[in-house]
N, C-alpha and C positions, 0 to 999 in steps of 0.2 A: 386559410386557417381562421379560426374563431379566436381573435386576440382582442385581448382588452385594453381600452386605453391605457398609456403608463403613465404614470405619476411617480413622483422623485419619492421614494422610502420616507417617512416619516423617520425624526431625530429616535436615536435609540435612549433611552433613557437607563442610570444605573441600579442594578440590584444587588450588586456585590462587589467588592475589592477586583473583581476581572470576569466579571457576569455582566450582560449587557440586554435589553431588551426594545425591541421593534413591538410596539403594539397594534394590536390588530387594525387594518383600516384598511379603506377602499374593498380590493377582494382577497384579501390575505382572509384564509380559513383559519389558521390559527398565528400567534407569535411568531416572531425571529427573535431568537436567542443567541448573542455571540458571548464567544466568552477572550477575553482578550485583556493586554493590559493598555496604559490609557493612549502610550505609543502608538500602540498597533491596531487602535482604534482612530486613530489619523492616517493611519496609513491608509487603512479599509475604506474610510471615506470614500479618500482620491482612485479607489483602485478599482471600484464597481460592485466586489464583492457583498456592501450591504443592499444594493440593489439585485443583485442574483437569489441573495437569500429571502427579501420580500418578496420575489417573486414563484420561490420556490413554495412560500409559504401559502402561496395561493390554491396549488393542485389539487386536484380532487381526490379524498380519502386521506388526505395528510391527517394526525395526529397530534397532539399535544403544544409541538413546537419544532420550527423547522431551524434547524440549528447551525454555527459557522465555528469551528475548533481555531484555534491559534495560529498554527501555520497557514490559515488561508488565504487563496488569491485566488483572480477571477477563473473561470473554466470556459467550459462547454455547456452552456444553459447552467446548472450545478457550480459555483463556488469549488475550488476544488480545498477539501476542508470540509464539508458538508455532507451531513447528513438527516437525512427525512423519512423516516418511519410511516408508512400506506396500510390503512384498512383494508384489507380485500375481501372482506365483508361488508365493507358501507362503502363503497364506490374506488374503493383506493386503488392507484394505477401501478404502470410499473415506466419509469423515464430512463432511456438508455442514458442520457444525459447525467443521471445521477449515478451511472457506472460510472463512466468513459469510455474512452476507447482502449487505452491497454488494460481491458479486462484483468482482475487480479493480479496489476503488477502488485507486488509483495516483497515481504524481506524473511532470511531465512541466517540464524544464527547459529553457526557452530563453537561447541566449548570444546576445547583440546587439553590433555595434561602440560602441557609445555608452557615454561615461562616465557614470555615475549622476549626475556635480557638472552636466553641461548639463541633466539633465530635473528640476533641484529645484526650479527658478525656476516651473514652471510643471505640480510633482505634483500640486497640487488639482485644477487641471483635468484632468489626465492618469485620476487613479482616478475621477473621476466620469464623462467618458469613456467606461471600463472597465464602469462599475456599468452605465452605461444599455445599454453593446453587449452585458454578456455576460447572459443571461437566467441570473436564480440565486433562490435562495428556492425553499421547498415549494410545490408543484406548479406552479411554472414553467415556462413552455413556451417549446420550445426553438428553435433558428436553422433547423431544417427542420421549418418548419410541414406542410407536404403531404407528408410520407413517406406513400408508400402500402404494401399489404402485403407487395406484390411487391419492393420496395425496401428494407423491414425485412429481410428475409432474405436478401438481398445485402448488409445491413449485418451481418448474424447469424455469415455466413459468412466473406465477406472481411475483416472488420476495416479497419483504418488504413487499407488501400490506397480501400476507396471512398470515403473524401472526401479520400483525391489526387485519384480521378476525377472527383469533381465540383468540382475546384476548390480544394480547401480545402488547404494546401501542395503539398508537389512532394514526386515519390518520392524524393530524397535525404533526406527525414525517415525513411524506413520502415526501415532499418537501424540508426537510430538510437533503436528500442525494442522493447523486449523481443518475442522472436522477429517478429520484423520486423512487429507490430501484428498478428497474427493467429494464435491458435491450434485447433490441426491439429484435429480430430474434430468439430466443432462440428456441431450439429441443428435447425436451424430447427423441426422437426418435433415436436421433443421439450421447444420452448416454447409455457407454453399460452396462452391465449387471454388469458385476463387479465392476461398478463405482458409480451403484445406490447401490448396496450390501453395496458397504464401507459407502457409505453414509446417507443411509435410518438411521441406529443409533447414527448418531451422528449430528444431527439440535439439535443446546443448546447445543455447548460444545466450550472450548475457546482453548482445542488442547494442547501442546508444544513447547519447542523452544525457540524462539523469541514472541512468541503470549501471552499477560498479559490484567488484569484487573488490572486499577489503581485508587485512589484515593488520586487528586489531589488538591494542594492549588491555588491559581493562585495570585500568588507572586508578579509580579510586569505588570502594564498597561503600554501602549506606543506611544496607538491612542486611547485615550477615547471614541470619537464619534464611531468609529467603532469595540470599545469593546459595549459598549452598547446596538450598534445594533445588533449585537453577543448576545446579555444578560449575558455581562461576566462580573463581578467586582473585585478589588481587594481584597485580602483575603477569596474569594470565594471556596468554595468545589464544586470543578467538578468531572466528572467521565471519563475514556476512555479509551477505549475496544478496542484492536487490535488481530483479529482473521480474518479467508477467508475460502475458500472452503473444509476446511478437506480433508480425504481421497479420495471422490468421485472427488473434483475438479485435484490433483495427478493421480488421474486414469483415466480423460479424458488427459491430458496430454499425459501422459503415450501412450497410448491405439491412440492418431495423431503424436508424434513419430515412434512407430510402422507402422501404415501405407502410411505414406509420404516415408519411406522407398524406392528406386529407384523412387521418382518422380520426381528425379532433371534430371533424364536421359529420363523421359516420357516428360518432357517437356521442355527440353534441358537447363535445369538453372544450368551457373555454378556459384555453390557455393564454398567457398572457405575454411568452417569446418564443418563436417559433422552437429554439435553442432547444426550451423544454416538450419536444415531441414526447407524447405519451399515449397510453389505449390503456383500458380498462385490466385489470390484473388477470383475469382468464379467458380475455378474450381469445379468439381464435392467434391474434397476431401478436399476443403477450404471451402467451402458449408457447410459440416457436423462440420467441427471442430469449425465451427463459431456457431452452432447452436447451438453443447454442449458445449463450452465454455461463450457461454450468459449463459446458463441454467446452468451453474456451479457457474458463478457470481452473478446468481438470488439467485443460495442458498446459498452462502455467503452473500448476503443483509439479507436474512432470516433470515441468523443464528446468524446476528449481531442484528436484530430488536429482537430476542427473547432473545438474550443475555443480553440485557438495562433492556428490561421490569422486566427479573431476578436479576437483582440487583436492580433498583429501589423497585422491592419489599421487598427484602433482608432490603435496608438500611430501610424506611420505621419500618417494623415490630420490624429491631432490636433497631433503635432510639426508636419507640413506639410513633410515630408518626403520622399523614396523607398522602397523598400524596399529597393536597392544601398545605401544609407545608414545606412540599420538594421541590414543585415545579419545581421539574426533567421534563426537555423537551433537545430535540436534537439540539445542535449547528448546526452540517455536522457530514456529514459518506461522506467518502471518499474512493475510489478503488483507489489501488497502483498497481495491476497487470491486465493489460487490451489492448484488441484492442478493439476502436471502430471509426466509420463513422463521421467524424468531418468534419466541414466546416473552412478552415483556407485560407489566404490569399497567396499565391508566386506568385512572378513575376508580384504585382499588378492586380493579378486577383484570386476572390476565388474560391479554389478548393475543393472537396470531397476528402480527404484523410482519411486512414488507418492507424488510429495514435496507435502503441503500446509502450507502457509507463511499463516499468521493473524496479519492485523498485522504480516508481516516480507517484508521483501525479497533479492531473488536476488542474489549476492554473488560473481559468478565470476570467476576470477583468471588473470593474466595468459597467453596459449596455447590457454584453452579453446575448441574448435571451433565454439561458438554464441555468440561476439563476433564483431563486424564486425570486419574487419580493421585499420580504426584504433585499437579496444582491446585487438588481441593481445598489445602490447609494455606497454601500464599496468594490465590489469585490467580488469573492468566498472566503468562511473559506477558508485556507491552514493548517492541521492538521499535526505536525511532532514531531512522540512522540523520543524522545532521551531513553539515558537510565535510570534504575529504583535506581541509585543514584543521579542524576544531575539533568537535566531538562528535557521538552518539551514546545513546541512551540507551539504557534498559531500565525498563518499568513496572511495576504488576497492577491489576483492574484491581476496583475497587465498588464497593455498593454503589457511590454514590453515582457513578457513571451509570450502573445498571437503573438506576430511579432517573437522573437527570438529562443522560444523552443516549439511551437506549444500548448501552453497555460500549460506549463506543469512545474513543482518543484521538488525538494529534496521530498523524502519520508520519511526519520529519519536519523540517525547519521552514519549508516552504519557503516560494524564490521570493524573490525582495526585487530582481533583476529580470528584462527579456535577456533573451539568449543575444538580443543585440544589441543592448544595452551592458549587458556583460562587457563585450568583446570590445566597445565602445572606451568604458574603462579600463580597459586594460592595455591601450595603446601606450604602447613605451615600454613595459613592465616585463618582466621575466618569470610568470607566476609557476614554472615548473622549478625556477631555483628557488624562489622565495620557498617553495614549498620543500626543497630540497634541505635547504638552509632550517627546517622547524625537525628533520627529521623522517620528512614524508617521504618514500618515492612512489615516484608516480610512472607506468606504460601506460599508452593510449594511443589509440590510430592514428592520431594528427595533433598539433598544437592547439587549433577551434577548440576542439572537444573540452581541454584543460579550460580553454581558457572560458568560456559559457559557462563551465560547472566551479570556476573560481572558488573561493569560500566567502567574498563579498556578494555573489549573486542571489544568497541564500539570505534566511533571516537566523540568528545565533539561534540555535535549537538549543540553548541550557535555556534562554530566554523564554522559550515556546514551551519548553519543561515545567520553567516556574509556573508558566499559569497553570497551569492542567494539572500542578499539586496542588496550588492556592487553590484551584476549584473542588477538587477531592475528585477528579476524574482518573486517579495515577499516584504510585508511590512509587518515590526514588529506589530503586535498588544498587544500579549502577553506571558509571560512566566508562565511556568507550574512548580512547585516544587510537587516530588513525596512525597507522606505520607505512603501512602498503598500499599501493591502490591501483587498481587494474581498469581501465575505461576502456572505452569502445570507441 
C-alpha cells in the first residue's frame, strides 16, 4: 500500500456553538468538519474518531469537507458518523469503508391508528408475539425459507417492490422509503457466491447486535403540522424496525476489501490507512462493488418491507383485530449505510457527487425532487432511533444540511460503550428489571444481548438531537418512548 506517514490531527478549532473544524494540513485535501457539543468533543478526542476523519479528509476526489455528525465513534477506516462526498469527475473514489459492512442497515417506521394506553394491558403478550414471529438472533433463518437463486436476484435487483409482490405490504409503502426501496445500478452478478449463501436464508430476519424491533409511544409533538403530515399523533403506538443487509451484505464487503487489495499501487492513490481501501469511481473494480453493494441495499429494503408486513400481521391477529383498525402504513425507511450519485451544490454550481454516509442518514429538505410528494412542503422523515430505555426521535431535513453536510444527519445515539465494556458494567445489575421497572419489556435470545445494548452503552440521543438542531441539520418533530422491545 502507498500510505503516508501519520501524524496526530491537528487541534480542531471552533466555528460555531457545536460546529468544529480540522484545518487543512499535511495531506488532508480538504477540512474536517465535526459538529458536536464541547462534551462530546472530549470524548472524540480520546476515541480516535478525529483521527479517522483527517484522515478520510485526505482521499482522492473528496469535496468541500469530510465531515463527523454527533453520534460518532471509531469504525472501519470511516468514523462511523461520517460522511464524505467524492468527485467522480476529478478523481473521486469510491471506499467500501465508508459504507460498512452491514450495507444499508436502516430503520423503518410504522404509524398505526391505536393509542399506545389500549395495547399496555396486554404488551407482554404483544412482544413475545413479536419475538416468536419475527425470526432474530445470529444465524437465524428467515420468513422465506425456499428462496431460490433465481428469486435472490430478483430480490438483488428490485428491492422493496418484490415483497409488495409477494404479499408482504402494498405498494403505497414504496414511496414512503428511500428512493422508493430500490437502488439504481445494482448486479446480481457482481455478488459472489458466498454472499448469496449467507443470504438466500435469511430475507425476514431482524439479526443481532444493535438491530431491534420496537414498540413505541410517541410521547411528546413539537411541529404539529408536520407531525400530521407524518400521520404521527400524540400518545400514538408506532412501530420501528432497525435491521440492513445481514450476512450477504458483510460478504460483499468482505469479498471488495479482498480485492481492492494493491489497488492503491495500480492506481497510484496514496492512501493514508490501509482501513481506507479505495479504486477510482469507475474503475473496472468500483464498477462491481457498486453493483453488489446496490444489490445488497436492495435486500436490505426487502428485508425490511417483509419485516413490517410480519409484524403488522403479528399485532393484528394478537390484538384480534383488522388491519382497517390498525391502520399500519410506513412514515420513512431510511438507509444509514450507503454510497450513492447525488446532485449537491459546491462552489455555486451543482455537482454529481459520491456521497457515502457511515452511520448517518439522508436529511433532505423541504421541495427536493426525490421526496414523495407529501414531503415536499415538511422536509424528509429524519428517523433516529436512541436507545431501548430512553428515547427516539423523529426529525425532518432541512436546507441547511443540504448546503452544510451534503443533505445528511445523525443516525442514532451512537455507543459511548464496547460491547465489553458494556457487559463490564453491568456486573451485578439486573438491567432486564431495571428496564422492566421504567415500563419497558424486553425478549431477546440471551441476557448478553440486553446487557451490550444497555441504555448506558449508548450516548443520550435527545443529547445527539440538540446538536443537529443547534446546527440546522434537523427539526424537532417528535419523540419516541420505548414500550416493547424485541432483540436478537
Amino acid at each position: 500500500m502507498t500510505q503516508r506517514t501519520r501524524t496526530p490531527p491537528a487541534l480542531p478549532r471552533r466555528l460555531g456553538p457545536v460546529l468544529y473544524e480540522i484545518a487543512r494540513t499535511g495531506g488532508m485535501n480538504v477540512p474536517a468538519r465535526i459538529y458536536a457539543s464541547a462534551e462530546m468533543m472530549t470524548s472524540m478526542a480520546d476515541d480516535d474518531s478525529i483521527r479517522q476523519i483527517s484522515e478520510v479528509a485526505m482521499l482522492p476526489g473528496i469535496v468541500r469537507a469530510a465531515l463527523v455528525l454527533p453520534d460518532a465513534h471509531p469504525g472501519y477506516g470511516f468514523p462511523i458518523g461520517g460522511v464524505a462526498a467524492m468527485d467522480p469527475q476529478n478523481g473521486g473514489v469510491v471506499s467500501p469503508g465508508g459504507v460498512g459492512y452491514d450495507i444499508n442497515c436502516g430503520v423503518r417506521l410504522l404509524r398505526t391508528n391505536l393509542a399506545a394506553a389500549e395495547v399496555r394491558p396486554c404488551l407482554r403478550r404483544l412482544v413475545d408475539a413479536l419475538f416468536a414471529a419475527i425470526p432474530c438472533g445470529v444465524g437465524s433463518r428467515g420468513a422465506i425459507p425456499s428462496l431460490s437463486p433465481a428469486d435472490l436476484d430478483r430480490v438483488l435487483e428490485e428491492g422493496a417492490a418484490w415483497g409488495v409482490g409477494c404479499g408482504h405490504g402494498s405498494a403505497e409503502d414504496l414511496p414512503s422509503i428511500e428512493s422508493n426501496g430500490r437502488i439504481d445500478g445494482a448486479d446480481p452478478s457482481s455478488v459472489s457466491k458466498r454472499a448469496k449463501e449467507r443470504g438466500a436464508p435469511q430475507l425476514g430476519t431482524l439479526g443481532s447486535g444493535n438491530h431491534f424491533l420496537e414498540l413505541d409511544k410517541v410521547e411528546e409533538i413539537f411541529d404539529g403540522e408536520t407531525a400530521r403530515q407524518f400521520g404521527i399523533f400524540e400518545g400514538q403506538l408506532v412501530i420501528q424496525i432497525h435491521t440492513g443487509s445481514r450476512g450477504l451484505g458483510y460478504q460483499v464487503c468482505d469479498d471488495s476489501l479482498r480485492e481492492f487489495r494493491g489497488a492503491d499501487r495500480k492506481y497510484h492513490l496514496p492512501l493514508p490507512d490501509p482501513q481506507l481501501s479505495s479504486v477510482p469511481w469507475d474503475s473496472d473494480e468500483g464498477r462491481k462493488y457498486r453493483g453488489a453493494m446496490a444489490a445488497a441495499a436492495n435486500f436490505a429494503f426487502t428485508n425490511r418491507q417483509i419485516l413490517a408486513s410480519l409484524a403488522v400481521e403479528t399485532v393484528t391477529r394478537t390484538l384480534g383485530i383488522s388491519p382497517r383498525i390498525l391502520g399500519a402504513g410506513t412514515v420513512w425507511d431510511v438507509a444509514h449505510n450507503i454510497v450513492k450519485l447525488e446532485t449537491h451544490e459546491v462552489e455555486g454550481r451543482p455537482r454529481r457527487l459520491a456521497v457515502h454516509r457511515k452511520g448517518a442518514t439522508r436529511a433532505f429538505p423541504p421541495g427536493h425532487p426525490e421526496l414523495p410528494e407529501k414531503y415536499r412542503i415538511t422536509g424528509q422523515p429524519v428517523l433516529i432511533p436512541g436507545d431501548m430505555g430512553r428515547a427516539s426521535w423523529v426529525l425532518a431535513g432541512t436546507e441547511t444540511a443540504m448546503k452544510e453536510t451534503f443533505g445528511s444527519c445523525c443516525h442514532g445515539a451512537g455507543r459511548r460503550l464496547s460491547r465489553s465494556a458494556a457487559i463490564r458494567s453491568a456486573r451485578g445489575r439486573d438491567i432486564i428489571g431495571e428496564l422492566l421497572a421504567e415500563g419497558i419489556e424486553i425478549a431477546a435470545q440471551g441476557r448478553r444481548t440486553v446487557v451490550e445494548e444497555m441504555p448506558e452503552a449508548y450516548k443520550d440521543v435527545s443529547e445527539v438531537v440538540d446538536v443537529v438542531v443547534k446546527g440546522g441539520l434537523a427539526r424537532r418533530v417528535a419523540r419516541l418512548k420505548p414500550m416493547g422491545v424485541v432483540k436478537g
